[in-house]
DRENTORKOL-3810 file (N, C-alpha, C; in nm, 4 decimals):
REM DRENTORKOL-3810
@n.u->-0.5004; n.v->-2.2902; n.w->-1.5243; ca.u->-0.3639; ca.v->-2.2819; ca.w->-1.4770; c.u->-0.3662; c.v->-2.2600; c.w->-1.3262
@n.u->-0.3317; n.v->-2.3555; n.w->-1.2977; ca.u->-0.2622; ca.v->-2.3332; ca.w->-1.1066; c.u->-0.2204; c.v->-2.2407; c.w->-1.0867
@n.u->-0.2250; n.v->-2.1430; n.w->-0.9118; ca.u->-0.0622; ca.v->-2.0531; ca.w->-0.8965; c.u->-0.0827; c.v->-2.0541; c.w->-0.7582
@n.u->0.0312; n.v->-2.1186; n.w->-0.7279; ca.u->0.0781; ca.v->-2.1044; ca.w->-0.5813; c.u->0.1636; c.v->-2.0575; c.w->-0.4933
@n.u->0.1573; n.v->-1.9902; n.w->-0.4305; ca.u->0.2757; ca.v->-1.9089; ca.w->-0.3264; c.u->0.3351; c.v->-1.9648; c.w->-0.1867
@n.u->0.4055; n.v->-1.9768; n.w->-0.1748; ca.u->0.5034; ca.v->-2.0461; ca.w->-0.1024; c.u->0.6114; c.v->-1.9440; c.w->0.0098
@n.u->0.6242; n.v->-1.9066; n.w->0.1205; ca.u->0.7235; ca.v->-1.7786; ca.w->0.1969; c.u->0.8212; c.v->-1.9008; c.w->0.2109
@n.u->0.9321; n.v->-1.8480; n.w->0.1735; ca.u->1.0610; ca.v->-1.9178; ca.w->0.1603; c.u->1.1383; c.v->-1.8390; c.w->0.2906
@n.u->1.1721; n.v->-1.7260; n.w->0.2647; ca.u->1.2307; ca.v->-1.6237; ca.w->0.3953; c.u->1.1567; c.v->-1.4981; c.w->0.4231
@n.u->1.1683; n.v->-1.4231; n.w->0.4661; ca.u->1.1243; ca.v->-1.2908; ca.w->0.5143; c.u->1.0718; c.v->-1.2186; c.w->0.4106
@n.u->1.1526; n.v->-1.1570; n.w->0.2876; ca.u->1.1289; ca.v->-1.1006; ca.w->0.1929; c.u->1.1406; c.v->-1.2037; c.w->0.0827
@n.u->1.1187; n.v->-1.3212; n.w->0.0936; ca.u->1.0966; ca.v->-1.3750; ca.w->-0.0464; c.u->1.0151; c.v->-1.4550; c.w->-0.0544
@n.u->0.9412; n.v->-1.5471; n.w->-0.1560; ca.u->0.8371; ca.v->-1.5793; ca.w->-0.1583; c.u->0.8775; c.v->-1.6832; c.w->-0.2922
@n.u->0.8135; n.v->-1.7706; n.w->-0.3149; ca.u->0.8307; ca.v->-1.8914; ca.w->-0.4610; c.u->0.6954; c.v->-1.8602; c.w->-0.5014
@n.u->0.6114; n.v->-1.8245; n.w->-0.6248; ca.u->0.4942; ca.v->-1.8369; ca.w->-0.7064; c.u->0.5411; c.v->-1.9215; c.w->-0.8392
@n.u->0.4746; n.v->-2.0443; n.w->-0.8142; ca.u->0.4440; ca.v->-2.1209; ca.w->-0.8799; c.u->0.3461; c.v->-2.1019; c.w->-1.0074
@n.u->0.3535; n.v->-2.0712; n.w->-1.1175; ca.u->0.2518; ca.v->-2.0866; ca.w->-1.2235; c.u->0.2556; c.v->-2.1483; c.w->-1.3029
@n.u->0.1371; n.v->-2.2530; n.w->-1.3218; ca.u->0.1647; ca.v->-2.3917; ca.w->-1.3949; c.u->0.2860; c.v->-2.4789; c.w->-1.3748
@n.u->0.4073; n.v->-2.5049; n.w->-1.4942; ca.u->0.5289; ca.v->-2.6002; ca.w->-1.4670; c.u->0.6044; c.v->-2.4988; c.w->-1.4567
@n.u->0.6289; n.v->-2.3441; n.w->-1.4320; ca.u->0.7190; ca.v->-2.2797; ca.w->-1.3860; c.u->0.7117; c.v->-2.2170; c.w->-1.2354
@n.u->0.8215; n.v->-2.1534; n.w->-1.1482; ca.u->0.8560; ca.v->-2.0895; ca.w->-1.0505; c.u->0.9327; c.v->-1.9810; c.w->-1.0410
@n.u->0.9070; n.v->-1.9266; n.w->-1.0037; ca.u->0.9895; ca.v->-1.8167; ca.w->-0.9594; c.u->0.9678; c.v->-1.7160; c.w->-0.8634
@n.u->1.0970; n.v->-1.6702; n.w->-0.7543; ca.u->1.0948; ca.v->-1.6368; ca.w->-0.6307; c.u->1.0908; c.v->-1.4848; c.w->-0.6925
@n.u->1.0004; n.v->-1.3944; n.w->-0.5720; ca.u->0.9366; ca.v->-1.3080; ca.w->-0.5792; c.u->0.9681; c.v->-1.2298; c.w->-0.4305
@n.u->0.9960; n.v->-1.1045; n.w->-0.4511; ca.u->0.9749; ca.v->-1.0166; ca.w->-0.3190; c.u->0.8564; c.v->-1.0086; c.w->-0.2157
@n.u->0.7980; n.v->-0.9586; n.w->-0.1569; ca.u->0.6853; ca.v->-0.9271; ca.w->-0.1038; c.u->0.5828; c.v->-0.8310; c.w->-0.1894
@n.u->0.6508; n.v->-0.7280; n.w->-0.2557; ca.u->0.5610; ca.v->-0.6394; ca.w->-0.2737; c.u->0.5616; c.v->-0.7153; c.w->-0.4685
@n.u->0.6332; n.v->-0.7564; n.w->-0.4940; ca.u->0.6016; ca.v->-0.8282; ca.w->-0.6664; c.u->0.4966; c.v->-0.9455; c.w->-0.6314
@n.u->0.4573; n.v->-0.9875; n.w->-0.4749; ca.u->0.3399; ca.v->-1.0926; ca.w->-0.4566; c.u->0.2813; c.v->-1.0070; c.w->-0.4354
@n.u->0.2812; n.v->-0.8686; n.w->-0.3787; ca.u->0.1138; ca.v->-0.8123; ca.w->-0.3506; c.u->0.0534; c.v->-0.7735; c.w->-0.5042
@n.u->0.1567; n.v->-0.7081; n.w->-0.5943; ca.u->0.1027; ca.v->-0.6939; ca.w->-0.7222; c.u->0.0428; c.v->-0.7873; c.w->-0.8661
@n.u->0.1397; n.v->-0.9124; n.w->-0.8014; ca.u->0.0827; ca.v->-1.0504; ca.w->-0.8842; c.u->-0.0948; c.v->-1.0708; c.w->-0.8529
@n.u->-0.1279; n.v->-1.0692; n.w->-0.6787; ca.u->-0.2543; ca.v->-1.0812; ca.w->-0.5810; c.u->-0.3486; c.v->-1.0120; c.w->-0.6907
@n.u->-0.3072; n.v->-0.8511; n.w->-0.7128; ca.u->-0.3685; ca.v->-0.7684; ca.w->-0.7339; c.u->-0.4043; c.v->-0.7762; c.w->-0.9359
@n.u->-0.3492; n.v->-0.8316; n.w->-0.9851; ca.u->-0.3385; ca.v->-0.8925; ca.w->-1.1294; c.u->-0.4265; c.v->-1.0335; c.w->-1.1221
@n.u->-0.3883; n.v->-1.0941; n.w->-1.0661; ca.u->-0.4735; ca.v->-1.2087; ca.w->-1.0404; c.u->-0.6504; c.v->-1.1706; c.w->-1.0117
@n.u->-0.6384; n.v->-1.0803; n.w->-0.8787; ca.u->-0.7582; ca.v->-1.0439; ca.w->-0.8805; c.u->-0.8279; c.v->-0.9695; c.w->-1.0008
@n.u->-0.7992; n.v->-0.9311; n.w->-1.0529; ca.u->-0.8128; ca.v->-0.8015; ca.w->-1.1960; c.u->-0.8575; c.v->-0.9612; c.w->-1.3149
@n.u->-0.8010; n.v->-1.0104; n.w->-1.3008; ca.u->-0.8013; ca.v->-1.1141; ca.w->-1.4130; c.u->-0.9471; c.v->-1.2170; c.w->-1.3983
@n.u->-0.9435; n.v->-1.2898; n.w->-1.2511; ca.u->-1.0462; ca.v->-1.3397; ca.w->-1.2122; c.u->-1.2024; c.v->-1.2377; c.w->-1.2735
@n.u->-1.1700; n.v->-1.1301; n.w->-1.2265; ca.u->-1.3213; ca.v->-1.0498; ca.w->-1.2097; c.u->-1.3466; c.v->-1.0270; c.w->-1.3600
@n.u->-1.2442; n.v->-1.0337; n.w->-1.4712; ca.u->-1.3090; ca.v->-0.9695; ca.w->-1.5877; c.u->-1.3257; c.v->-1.1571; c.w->-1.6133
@n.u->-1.2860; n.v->-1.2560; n.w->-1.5844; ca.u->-1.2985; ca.v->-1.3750; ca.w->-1.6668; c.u->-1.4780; c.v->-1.3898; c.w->-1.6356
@n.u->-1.5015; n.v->-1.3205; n.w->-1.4910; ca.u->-1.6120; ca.v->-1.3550; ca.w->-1.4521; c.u->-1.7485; c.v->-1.2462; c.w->-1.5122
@n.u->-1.6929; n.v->-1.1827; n.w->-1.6169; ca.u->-1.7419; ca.v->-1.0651; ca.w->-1.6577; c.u->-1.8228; c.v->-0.9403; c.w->-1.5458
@n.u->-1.6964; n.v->-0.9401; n.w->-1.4608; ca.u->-1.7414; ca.v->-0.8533; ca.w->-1.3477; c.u->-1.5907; c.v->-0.7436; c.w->-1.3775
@n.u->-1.6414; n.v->-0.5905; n.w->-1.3277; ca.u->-1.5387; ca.v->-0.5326; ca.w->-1.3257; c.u->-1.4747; c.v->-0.4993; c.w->-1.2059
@n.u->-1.3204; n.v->-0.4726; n.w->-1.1983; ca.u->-1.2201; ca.v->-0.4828; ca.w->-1.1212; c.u->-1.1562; c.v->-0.3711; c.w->-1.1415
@n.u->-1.1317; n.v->-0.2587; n.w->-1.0181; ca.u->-1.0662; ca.v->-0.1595; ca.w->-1.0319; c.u->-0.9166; c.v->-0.1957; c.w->-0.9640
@n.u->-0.7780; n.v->-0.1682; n.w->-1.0234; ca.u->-0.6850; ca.v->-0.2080; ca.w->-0.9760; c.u->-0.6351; c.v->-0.0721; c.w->-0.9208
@n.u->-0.6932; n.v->0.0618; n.w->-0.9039; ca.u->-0.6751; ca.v->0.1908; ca.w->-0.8519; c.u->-0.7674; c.v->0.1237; c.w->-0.7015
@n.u->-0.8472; n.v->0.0706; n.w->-0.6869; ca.u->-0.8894; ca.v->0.0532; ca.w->-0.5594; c.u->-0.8185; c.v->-0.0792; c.w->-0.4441
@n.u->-0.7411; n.v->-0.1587; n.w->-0.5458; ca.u->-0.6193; ca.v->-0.2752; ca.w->-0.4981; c.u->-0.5507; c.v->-0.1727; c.w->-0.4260
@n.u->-0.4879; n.v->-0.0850; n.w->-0.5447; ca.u->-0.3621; ca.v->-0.0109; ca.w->-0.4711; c.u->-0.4058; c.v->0.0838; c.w->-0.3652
@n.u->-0.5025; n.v->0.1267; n.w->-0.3303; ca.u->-0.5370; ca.v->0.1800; ca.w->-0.2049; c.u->-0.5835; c.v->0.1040; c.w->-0.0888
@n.u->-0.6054; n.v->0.0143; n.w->-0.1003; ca.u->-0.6137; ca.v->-0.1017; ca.w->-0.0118; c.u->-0.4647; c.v->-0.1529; c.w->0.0175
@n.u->-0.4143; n.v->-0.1850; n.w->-0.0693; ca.u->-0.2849; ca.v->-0.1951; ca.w->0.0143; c.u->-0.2005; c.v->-0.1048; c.w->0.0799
@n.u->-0.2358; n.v->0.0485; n.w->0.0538; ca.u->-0.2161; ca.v->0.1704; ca.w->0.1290; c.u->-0.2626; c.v->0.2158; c.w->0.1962
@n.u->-0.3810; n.v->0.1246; n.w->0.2985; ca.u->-0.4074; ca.v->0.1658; ca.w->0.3516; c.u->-0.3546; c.v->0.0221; c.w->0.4914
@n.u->-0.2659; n.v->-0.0079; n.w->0.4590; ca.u->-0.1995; ca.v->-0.1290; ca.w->0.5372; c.u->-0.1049; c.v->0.0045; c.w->0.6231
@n.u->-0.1226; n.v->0.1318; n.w->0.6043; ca.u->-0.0499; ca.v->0.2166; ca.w->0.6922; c.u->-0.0601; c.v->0.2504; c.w->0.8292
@n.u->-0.2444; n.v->0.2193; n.w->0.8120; ca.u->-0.2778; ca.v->0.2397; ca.w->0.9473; c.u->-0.3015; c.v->0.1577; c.w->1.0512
@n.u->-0.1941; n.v->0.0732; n.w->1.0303; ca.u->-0.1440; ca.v->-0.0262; ca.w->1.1731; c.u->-0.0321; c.v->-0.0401; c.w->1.1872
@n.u->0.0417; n.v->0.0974; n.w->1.1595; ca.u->0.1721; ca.v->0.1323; ca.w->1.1565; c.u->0.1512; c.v->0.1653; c.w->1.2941
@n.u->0.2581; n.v->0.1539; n.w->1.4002; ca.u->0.2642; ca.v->0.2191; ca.w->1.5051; c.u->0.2734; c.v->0.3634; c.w->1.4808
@n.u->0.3128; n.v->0.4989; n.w->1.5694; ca.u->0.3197; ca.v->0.6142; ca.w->1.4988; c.u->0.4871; c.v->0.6192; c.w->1.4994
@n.u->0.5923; n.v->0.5556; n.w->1.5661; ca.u->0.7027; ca.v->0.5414; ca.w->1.5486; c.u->0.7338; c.v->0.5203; c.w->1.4028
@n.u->0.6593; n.v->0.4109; n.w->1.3673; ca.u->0.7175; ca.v->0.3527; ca.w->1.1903; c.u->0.6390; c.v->0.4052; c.w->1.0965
@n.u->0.4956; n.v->0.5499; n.w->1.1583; ca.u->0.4157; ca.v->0.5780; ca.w->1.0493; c.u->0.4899; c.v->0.7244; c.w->1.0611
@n.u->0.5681; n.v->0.7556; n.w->1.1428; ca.u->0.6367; ca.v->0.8752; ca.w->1.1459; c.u->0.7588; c.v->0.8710; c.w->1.0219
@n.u->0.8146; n.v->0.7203; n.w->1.0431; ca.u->0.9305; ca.v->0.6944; ca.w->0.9811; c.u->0.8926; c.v->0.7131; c.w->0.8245
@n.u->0.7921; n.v->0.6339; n.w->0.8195; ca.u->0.6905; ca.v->0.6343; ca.w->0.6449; c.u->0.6909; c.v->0.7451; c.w->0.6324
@n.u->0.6663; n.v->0.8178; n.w->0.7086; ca.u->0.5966; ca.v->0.9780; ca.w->0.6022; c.u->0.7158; c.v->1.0621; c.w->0.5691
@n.u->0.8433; n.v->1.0273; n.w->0.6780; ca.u->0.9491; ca.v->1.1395; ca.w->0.6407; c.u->0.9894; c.v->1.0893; c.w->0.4923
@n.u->0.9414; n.v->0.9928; n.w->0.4548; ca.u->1.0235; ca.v->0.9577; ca.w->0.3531; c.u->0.9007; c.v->0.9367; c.w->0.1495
@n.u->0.7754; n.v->0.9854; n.w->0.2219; ca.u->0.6539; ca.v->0.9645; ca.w->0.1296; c.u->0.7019; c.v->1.0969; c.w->0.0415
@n.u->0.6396; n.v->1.1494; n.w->-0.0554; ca.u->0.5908; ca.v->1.2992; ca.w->-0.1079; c.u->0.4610; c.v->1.2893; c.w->-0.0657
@n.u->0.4668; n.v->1.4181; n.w->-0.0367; ca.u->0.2964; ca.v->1.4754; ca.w->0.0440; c.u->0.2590; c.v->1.4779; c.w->-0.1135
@n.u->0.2546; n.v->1.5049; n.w->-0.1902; ca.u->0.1551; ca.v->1.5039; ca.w->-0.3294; c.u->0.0784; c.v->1.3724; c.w->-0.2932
@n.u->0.1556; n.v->1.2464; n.w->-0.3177; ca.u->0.1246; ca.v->1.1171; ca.w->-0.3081; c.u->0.0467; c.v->1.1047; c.w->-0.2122
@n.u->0.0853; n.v->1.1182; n.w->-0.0843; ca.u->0.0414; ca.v->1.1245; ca.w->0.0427; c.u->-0.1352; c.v->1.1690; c.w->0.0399
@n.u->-0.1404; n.v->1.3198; n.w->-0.0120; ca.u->-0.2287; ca.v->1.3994; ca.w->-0.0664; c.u->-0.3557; c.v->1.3208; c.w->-0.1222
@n.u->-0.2982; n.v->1.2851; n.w->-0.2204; ca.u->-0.3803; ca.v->1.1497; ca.w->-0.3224; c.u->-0.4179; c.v->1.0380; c.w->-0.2843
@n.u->-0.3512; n.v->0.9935; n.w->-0.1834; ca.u->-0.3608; ca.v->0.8812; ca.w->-0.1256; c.u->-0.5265; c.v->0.8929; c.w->-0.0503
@n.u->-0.4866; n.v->1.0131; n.w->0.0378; ca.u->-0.5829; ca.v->1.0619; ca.w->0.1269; c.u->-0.7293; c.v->1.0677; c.w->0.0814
@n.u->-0.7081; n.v->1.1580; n.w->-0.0698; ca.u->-0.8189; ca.v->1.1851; ca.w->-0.1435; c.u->-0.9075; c.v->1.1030; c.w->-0.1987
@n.u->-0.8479; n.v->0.9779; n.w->-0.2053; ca.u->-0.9146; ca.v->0.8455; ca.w->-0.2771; c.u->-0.9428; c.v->0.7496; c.w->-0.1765
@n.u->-0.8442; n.v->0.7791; n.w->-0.0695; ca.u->-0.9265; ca.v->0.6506; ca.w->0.0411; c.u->-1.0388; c.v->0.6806; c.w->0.1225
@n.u->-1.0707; n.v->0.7978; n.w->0.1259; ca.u->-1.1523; ca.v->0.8640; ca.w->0.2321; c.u->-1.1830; c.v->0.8058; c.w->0.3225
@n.u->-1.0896; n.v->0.7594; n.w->0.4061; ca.u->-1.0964; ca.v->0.6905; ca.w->0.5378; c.u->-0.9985; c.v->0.7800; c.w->0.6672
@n.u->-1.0978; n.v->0.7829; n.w->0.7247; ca.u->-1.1064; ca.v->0.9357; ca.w->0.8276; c.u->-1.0415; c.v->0.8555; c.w->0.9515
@n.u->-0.9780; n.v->0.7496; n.w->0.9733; ca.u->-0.8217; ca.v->0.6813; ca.w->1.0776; c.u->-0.7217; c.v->0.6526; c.w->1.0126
@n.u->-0.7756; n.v->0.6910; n.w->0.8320; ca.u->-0.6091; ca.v->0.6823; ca.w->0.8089; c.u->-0.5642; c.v->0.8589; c.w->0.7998
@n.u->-0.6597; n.v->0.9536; n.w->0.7530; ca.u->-0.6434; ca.v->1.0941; ca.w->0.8143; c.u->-0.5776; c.v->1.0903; c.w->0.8873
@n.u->-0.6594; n.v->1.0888; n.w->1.0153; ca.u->-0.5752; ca.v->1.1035; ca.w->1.1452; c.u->-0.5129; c.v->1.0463; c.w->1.1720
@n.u->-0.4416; n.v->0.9205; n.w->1.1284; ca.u->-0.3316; ca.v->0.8943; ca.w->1.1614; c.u->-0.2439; c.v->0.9713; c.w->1.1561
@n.u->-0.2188; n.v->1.0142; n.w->0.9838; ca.u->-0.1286; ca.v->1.0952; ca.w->0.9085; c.u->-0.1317; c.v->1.1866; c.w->0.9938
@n.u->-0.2547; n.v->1.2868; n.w->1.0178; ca.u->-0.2308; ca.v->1.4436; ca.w->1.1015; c.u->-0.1636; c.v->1.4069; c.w->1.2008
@n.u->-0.1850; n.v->1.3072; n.w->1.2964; ca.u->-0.1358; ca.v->1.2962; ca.w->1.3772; c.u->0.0317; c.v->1.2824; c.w->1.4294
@n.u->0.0482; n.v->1.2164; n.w->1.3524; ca.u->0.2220; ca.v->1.2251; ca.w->1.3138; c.u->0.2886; c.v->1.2567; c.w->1.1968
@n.u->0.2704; n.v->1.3599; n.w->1.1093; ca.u->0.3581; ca.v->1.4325; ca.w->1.0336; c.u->0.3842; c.v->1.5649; c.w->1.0887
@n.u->0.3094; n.v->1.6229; n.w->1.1643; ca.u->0.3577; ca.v->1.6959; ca.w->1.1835; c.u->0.2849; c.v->1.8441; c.w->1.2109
@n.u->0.3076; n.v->1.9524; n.w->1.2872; ca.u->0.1976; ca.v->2.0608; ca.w->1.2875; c.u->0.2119; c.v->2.1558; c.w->1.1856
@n.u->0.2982; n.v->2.2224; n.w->1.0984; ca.u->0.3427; ca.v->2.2460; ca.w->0.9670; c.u->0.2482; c.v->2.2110; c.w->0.8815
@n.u->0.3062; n.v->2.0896; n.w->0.8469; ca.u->0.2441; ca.v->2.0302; ca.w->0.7266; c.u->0.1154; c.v->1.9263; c.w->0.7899
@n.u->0.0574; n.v->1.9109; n.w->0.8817; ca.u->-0.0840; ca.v->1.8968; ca.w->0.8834; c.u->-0.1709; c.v->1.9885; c.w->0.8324
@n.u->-0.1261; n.v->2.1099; n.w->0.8925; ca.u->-0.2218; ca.v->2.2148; ca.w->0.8746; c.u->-0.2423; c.v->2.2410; c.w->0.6634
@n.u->-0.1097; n.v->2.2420; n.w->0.6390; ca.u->-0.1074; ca.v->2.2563; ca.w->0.5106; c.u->-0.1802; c.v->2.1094; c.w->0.4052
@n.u->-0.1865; n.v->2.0500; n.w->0.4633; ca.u->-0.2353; ca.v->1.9097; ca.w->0.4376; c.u->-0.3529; c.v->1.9478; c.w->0.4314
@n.u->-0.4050; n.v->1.9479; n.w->0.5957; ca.u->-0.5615; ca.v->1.9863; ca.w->0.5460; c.u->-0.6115; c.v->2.0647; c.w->0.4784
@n.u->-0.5202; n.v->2.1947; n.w->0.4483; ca.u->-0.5942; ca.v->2.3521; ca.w->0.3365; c.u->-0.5934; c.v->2.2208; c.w->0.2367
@n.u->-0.5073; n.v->2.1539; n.w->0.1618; ca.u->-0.4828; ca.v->2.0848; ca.w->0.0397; c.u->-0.6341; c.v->1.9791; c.w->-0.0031
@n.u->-0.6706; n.v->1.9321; n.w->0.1080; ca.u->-0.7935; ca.v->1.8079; ca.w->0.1147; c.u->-0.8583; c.v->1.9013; c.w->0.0590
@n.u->-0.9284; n.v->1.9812; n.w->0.1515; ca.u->-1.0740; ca.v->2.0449; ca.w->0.1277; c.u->-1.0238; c.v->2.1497; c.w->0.0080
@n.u->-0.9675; n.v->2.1724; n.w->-0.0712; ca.u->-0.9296; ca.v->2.2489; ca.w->-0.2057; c.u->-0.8986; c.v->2.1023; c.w->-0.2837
@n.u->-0.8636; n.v->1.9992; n.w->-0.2941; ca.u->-0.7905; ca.v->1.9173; ca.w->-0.3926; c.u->-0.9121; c.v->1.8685; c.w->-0.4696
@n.u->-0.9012; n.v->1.8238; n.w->-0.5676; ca.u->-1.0097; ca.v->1.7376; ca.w->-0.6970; c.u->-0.8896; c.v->1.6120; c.w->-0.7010
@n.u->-0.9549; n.v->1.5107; n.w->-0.7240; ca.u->-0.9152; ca.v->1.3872; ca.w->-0.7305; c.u->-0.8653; c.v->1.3807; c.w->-0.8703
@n.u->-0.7251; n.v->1.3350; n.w->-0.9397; ca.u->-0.6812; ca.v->1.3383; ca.w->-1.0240; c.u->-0.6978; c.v->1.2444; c.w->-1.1447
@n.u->-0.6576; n.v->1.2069; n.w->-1.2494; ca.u->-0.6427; ca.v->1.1113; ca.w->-1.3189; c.u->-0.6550; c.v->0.9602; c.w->-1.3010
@n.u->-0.7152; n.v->0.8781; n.w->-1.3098; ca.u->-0.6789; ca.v->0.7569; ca.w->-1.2621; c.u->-0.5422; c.v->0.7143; c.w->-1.2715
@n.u->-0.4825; n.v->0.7160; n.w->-1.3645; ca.u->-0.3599; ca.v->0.7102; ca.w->-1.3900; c.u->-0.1812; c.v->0.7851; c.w->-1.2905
@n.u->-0.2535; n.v->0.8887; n.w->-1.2797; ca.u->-0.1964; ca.v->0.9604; ca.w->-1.2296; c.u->-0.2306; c.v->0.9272; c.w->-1.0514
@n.u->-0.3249; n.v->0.8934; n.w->-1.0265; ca.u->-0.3361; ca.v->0.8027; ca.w->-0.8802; c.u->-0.2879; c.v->0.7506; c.w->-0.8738
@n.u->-0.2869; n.v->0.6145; n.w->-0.9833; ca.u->-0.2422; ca.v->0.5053; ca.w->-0.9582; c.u->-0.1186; c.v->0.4947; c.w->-0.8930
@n.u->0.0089; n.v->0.6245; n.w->-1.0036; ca.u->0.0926; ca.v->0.6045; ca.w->-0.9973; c.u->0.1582; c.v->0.6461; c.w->-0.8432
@n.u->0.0616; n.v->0.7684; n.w->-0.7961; ca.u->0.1166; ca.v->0.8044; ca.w->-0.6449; c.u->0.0805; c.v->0.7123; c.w->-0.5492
@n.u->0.0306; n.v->0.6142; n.w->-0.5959; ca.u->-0.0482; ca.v->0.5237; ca.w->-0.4617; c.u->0.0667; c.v->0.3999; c.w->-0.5057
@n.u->0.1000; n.v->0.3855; n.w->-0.6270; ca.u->0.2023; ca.v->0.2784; ca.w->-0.6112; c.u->0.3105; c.v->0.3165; c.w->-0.5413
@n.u->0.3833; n.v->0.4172; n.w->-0.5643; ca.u->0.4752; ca.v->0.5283; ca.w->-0.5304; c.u->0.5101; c.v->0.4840; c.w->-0.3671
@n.u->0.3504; n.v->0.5398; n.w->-0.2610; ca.u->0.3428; ca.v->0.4970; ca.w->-0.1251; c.u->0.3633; c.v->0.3066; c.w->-0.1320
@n.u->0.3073; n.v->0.2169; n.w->-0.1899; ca.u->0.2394; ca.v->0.1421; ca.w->-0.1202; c.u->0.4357; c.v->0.0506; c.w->-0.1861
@n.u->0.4650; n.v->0.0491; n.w->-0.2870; ca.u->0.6206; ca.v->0.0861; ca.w->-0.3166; c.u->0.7038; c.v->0.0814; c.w->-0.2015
@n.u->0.6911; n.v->0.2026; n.w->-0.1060; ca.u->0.8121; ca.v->0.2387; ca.w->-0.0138; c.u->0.7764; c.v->0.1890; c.w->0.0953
@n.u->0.6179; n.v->0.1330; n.w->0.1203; ca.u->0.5959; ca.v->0.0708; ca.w->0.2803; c.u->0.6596; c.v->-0.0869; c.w->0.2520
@n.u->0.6316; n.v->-0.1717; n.w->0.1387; ca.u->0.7606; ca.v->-0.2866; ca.w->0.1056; c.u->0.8753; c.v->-0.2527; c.w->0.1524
@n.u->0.9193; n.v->-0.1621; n.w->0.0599; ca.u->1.0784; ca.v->-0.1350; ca.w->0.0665; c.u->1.1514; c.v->-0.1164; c.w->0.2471
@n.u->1.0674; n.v->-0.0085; n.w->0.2838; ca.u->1.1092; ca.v->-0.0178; ca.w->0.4510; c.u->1.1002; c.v->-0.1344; c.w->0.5418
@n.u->0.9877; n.v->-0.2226; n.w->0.4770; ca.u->0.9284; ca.v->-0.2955; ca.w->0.5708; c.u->1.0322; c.v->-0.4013; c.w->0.5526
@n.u->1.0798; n.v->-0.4439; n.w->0.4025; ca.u->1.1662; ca.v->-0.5301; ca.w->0.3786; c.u->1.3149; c.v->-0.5174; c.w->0.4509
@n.u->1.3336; n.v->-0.3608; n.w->0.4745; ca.u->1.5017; ca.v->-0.3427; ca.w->0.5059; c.u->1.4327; c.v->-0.3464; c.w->0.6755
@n.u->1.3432; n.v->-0.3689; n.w->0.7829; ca.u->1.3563; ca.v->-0.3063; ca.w->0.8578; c.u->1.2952; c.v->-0.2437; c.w->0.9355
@n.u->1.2950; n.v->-0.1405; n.w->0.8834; ca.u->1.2987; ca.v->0.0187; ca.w->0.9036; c.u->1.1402; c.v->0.0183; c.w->0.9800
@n.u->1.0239; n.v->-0.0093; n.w->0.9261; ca.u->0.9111; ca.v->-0.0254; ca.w->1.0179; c.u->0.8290; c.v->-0.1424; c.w->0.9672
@n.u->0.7321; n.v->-0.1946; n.w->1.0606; ca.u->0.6971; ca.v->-0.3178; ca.w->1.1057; c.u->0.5297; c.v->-0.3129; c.w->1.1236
@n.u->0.4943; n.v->-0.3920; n.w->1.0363; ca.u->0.3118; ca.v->-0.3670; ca.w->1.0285; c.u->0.2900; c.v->-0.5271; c.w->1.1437
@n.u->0.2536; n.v->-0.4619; n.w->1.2257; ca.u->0.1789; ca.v->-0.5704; ca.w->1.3494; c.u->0.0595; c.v->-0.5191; c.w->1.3128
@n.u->0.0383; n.v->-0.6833; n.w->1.4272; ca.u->-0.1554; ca.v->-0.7486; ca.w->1.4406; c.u->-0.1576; c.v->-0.7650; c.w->1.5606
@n.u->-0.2918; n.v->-0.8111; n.w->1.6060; ca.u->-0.2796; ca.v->-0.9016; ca.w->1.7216; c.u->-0.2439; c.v->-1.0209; c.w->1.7124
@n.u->-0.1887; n.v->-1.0454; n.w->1.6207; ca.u->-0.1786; ca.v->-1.2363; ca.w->1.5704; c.u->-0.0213; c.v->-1.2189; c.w->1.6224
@n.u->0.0287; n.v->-1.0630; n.w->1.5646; ca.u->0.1753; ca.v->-1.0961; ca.w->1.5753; c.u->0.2524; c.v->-1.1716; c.w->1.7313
@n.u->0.3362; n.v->-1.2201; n.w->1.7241; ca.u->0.4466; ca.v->-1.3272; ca.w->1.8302; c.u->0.5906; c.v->-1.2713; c.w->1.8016
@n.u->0.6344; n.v->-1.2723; n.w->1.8967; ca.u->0.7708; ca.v->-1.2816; ca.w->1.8517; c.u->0.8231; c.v->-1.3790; c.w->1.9595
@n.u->0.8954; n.v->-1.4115; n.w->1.9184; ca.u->0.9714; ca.v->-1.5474; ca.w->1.9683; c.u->1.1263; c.v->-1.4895; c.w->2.0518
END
C-alpha cells in the first residue's frame, strides 16, 4: 500500500493511503510518521519504540527561540515537562528549559531531576504526548514558531 503526503496550507496536509485521502493537521501527520515508522520496523522484524518517536518530537523544543520556549512552558505541566526531561536526557534541552522558566521553578525542577525515577512507559507516553500535543496546537494558532536556518520569510 502507497501513502503520500501532500501540504495543502499551513496547518493542513492531504495523506493519501492507497484509493483513499484525507486532510490531516500537522500534528495527526507527525503521529501517522510515527505509526508508520512503528509498523515498518516490526514488518522488518526489528523493534520500534513509539515512547522514543514521542520524545523526539519533543525535543523539536529546542529551536524554540526563548520568546516562544517561554510562551511553551507557561502553558506545559511541569510533571510532563519533568518527564519529558527525564527520558530525553539531553543536557540543551535542560538548559534551555532552566533557562527560561524561570528562577522558582528551575530550582524546584532541578531538586525534582536528581530525586525523580522514570515512570511507566505508558504513563510517559502520555506526558510527552501531552507536550509534543500543545507545541502543534501553538504552533498551529501562532503563538510560537520553530525556525531553521533554511527558514525565509518572504
Amino acid at each position: 500500500m502507497k501513502v503520500g503526503i501532500k501540504k495543502l496550507q499551513e496547518n493542513e496536509w492531504l495523506v493519501h493511503i492507497g484509493c483513499g485521502a484525507v486532510k490531516m493537521d500537522q500534528f495527526s501527520v507527525a503521529l501517522l510518521n510515527i505509526t508508520l515508522e512503528h509498523m515498518l520496523a516490526l514488518d522488518e522484524g526489528c523493534e520500534h519504540s513509539t515512547l522514543d518517536s514521542y520524545v523526539k518530537l519533543g525535543l523539536r523544543m529546542k529551536v524554540l527561540t526563548p520568546i516562544h520556549m517561554q510562551k511553551l512552558l507557561r502553558v506545559l505541566d511541569t510533571k510532563d515537562l519533568l518527564i519529558m526531561m527525564l527520558l530525553a536526557q539531553d543536557k540543551e534541552l535542560n538548559a534551555t528549559v532552566m533557562a527560561n522558566i524561570g528562577g522558582i521553578l528551575s530550582k524546584q525542577i532541578a531538586r525534582d531531576l536528581a530525586a525523580a525515577i522514570i515512570p511507566a512507559e505508558e504513563v510517559a507516553k502520555e506526558a510527552i504526548r501531552r507536550i509534543v500535543e500543545k507545541t502543534f496546537e501553538l504552533e498551529a494558532l501562532g503563538q510560537i514558531e520553530f525556525t531553521s536556518e533554511k527558514t525565509r520569510y518572504i
